[in-house]
C-alpha distance (Angstrom), angle and dihedral (degrees) to the residues before:
residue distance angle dihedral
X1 . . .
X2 3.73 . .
X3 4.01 105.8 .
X4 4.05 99.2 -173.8
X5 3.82 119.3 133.8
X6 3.73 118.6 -169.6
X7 3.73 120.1 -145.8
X8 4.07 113.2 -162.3
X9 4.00 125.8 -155.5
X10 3.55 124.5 -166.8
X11 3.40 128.9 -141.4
X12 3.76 118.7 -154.0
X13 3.61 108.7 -166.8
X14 3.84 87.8 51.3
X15 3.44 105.0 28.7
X16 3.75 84.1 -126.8
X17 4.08 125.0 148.9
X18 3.51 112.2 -156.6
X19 3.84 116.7 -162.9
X20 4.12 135.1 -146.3
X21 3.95 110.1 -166.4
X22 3.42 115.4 -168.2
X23 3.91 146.5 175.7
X24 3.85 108.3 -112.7
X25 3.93 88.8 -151.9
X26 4.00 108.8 37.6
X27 4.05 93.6 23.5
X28 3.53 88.3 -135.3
X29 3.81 106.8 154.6
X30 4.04 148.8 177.2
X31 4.00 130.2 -148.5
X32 4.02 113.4 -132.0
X33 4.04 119.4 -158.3
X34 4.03 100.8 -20.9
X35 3.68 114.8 -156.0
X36 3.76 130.3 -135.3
X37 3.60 116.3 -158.3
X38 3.74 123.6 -123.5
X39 3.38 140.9 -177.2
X40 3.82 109.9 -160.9
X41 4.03 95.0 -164.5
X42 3.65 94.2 63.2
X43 3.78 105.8 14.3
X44 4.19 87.4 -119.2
X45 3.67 110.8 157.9
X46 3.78 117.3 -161.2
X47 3.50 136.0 170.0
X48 3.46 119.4 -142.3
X49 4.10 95.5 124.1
X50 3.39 92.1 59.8
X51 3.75 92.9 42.7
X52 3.58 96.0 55.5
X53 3.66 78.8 43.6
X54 3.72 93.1 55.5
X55 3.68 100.2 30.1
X56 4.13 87.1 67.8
X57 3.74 88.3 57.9
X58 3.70 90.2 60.3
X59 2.97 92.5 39.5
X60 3.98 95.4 58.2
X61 3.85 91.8 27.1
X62 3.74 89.9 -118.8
X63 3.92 119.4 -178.6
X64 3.84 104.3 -132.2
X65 3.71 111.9 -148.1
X66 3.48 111.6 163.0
X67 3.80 138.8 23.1
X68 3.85 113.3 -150.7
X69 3.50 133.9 -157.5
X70 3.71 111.0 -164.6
X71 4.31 83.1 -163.3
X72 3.93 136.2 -49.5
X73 3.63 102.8 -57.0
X74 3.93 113.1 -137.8
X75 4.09 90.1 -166.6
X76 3.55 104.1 54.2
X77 3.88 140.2 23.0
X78 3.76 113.1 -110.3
X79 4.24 118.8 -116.5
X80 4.20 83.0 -162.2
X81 4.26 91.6 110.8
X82 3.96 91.7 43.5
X83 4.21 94.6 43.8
X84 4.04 75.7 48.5
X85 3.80 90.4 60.4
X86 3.22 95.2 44.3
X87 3.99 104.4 41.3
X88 3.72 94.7 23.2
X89 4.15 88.2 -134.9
X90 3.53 121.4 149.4
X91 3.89 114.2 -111.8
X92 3.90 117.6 -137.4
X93 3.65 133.5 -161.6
X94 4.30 139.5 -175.9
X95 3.92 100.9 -85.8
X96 3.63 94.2 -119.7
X97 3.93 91.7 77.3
X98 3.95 76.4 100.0
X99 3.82 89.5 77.2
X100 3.30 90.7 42.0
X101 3.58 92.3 53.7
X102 3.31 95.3 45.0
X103 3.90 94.2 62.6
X104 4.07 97.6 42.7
X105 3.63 82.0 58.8
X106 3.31 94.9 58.4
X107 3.57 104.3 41.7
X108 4.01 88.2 44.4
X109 3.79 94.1 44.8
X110 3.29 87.9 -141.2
X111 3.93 119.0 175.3
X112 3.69 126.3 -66.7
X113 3.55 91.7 -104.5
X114 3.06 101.1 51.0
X115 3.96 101.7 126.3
X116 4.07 122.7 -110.7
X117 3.72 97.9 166.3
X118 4.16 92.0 89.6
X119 4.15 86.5 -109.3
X120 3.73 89.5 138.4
X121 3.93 89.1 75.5
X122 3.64 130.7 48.4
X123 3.44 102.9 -127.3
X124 3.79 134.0 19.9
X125 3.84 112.3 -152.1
X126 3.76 129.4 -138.1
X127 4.07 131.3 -164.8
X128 3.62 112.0 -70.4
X129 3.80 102.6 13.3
X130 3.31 120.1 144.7
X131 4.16 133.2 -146.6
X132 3.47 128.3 -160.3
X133 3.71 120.6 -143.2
X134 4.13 113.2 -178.8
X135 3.65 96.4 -58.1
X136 3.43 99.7 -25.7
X137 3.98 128.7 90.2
X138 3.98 141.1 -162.6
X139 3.25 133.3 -154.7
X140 4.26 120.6 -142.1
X141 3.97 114.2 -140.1
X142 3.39 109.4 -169.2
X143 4.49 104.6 -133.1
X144 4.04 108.8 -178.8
X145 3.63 117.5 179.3
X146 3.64 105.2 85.1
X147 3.71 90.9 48.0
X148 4.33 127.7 -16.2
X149 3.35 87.9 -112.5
X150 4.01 109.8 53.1
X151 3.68 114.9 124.6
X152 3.50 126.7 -172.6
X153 3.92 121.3 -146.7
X154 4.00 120.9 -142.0
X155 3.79 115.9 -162.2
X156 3.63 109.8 178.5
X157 3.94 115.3 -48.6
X158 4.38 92.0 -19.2
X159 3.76 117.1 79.6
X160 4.16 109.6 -155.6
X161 4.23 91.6 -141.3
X162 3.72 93.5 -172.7
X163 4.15 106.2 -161.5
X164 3.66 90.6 -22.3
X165 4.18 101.1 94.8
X166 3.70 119.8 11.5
X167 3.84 120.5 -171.3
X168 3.93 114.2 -57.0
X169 3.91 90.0 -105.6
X170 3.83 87.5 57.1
X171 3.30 103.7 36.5
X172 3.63 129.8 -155.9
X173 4.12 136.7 -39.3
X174 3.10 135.8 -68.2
X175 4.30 122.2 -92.2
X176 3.82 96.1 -170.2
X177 4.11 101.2 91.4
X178 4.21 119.6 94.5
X179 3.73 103.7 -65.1
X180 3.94 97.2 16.1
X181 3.60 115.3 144.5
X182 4.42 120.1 173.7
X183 3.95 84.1 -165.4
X184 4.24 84.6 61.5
X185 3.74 83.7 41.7
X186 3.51 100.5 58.9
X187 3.20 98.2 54.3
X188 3.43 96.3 42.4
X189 3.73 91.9 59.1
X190 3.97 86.6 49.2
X191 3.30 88.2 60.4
X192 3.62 95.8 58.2
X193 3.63 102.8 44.0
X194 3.90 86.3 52.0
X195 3.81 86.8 87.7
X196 3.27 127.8 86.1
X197 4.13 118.3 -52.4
X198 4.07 90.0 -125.8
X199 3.85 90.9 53.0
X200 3.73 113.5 119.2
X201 3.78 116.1 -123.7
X202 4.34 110.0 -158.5
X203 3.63 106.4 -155.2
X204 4.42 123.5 -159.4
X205 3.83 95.5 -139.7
X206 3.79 143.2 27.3
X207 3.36 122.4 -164.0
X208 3.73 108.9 179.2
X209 3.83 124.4 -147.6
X210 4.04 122.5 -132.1
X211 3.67 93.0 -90.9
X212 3.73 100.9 58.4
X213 3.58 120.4 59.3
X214 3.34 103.6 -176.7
X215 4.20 126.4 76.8
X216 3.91 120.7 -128.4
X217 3.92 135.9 -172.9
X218 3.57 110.0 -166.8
X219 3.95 144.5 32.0
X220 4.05 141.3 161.9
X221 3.49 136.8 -89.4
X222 3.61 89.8 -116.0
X223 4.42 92.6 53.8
X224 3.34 87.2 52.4
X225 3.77 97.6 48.3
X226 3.84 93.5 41.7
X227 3.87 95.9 42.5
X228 3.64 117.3 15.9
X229 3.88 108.7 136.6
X230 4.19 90.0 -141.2
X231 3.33 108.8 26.4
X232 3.47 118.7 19.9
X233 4.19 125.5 152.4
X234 4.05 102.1 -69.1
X235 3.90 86.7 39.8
X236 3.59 108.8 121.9
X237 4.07 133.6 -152.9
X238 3.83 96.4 -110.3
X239 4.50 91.0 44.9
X240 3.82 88.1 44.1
X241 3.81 95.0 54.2
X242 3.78 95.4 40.5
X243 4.14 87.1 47.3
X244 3.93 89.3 50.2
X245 4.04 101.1 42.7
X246 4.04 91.6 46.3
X247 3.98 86.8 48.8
X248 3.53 95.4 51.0
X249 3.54 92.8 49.2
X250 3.50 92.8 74.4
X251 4.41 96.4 45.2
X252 3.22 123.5 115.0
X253 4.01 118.1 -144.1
X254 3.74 117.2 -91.0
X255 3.89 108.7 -100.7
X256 3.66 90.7 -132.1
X257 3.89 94.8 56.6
X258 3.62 98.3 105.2
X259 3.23 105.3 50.5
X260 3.62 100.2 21.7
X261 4.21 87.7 58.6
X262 3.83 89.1 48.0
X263 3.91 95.7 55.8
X264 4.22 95.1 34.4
X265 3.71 98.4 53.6
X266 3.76 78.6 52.9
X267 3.54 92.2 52.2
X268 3.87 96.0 -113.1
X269 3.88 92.9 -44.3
X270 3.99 123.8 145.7
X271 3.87 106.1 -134.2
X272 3.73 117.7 -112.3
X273 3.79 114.7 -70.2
X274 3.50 115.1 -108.0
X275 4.27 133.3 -126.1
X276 3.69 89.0 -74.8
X277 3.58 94.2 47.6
X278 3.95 95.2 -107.8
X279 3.81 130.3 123.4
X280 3.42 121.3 -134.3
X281 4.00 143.4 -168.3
X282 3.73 136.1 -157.5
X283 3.95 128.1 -112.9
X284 3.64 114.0 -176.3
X285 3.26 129.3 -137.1
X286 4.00 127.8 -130.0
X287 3.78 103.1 -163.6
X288 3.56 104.4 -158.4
X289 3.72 93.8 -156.8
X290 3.52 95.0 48.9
């Protein structure tokens, strides 16, 4: 019998759920999607997500064994480098964050040595892996669309879909960042919903339209085949991508991206203070003129 419990924290400022799952017998657990709090108009970071995050698995005496990063979040910084320091646990990503890296590092022109190899985490995940947690296990499912290197983590009969899936009133992510594809997407998605219909699906964000009031962090395969607003069952490959390109047309960039990109290819790391003792990030600029 599968023993897990999942424990959700909400984020406000992101609209980010964070997740602890845990082993109700061995206390064995893993972090989900950390978040680092920011505050753009004075560059403060603070920490009282991953506090309360942290604070819980005193608090239950939980074992932390792995940090995971369902992909490099462009709406929120990630805590996963200052859980590390305080849990010592390793932090693992999808294995593509390479090619991610590889583009940031470009479009920041950031130093030569700045690494691309995915040495910044401790372990880069690939489909079908599995991790051991006490006497619990996951399963990584590798989900590209939104990024190459989403992964999605199954514990048991949930599935933590990171920015894959969102509820059915949302709808799903984005396809529009470096490396974004809705074709990858859709299947991605399909691949999902091809478990079971009672399987619970534990999403990173809800963004709730006018007509619901209230927010919510998970669903089932079955919701989100009956009732998602862009790809439910019927929806095929060719309406999905049109649906998802035209919508994306008209999004604005997460305010977070730039410095949320520069810590989470970095897996959550501050970059190296400078002479004056002072870190620093990189906005570029898009000179209309030029």
């Amino acid at each position: 019998m599968d023993n897990h419990v999942v424990k959700s924290f909400f984020d406000p400022g992101t609209w980010t759920y964070s997740y602890v799952v845990y082993s109700s017998r061995d206390l064995h657990c893993v972090i989900i999607d950390p978040v680092l709090n920011f505050q753009q108009e004075s560059g403060h970071i603070t920490y009282e997500s991953a506090d309360e995050l942290l604070n819980f698995i005193r608090s239950e005496r939980l074992v932390v064994d792995y940090i995971l990063e369902t992909h490099a979040h462009a709406d929120h910084l990630s805590a996963g480098h200052y859980i590390q320091e305080e849990t010592t646990a390793p932090i693992a990503i999808g294995e593509k964050i390479t090619e991610v890296q590889k583009v940031f590092k470009s479009i920041f022109n950031f130093s030569h040595d700045f690494p691309t190899d995915g040495s910044d985490f401790n372990y880069l995940l690939k489909d079908k892996d599995v991790l051991n947690f006490g006497e619990l296990s996951l399963e990584v499912l590798s989900v590209p669309g939104h990024t190459p290197a989403c992964m999605a983590y199954k514990i048991g009969d949930t599935i933590f879909v990171g920015d894959t899936l969102f509820m059915p009133d949302v709808g799903t992510a984005r396809c529009d960042f470096p490396g974004g594809d809705a074709k990858q997407l859709y299947h991605s998605v399909q691949k999902i919903l091809s478990y079971p219909d009672d399987t619970l699906l534990y999403l990173c964000h809800d963004y709730p339209p006018p007509n619901r009031q209230t927010l919510q962090h998970k669903s089932t395969v079955k919701e989100q085949k009956e009732k998602n607003i862009h790809l439910h069952s019927g929806v095929s490959e060719t309406e999905f991508v049109t649906i998802r390109n035209n919508r994306d047309k008209t999004l604005t960039l997460p305010k977070l991206i730039f410095p949320a990109i520069q810590l989470n290819i970095r897996a959550g790391k501050i970059p190296t203070p400078e002479s004056n003792g002072v870190s620093y990030l990189k906005i570029p600029l898009m000179n209309s003129r030029c």
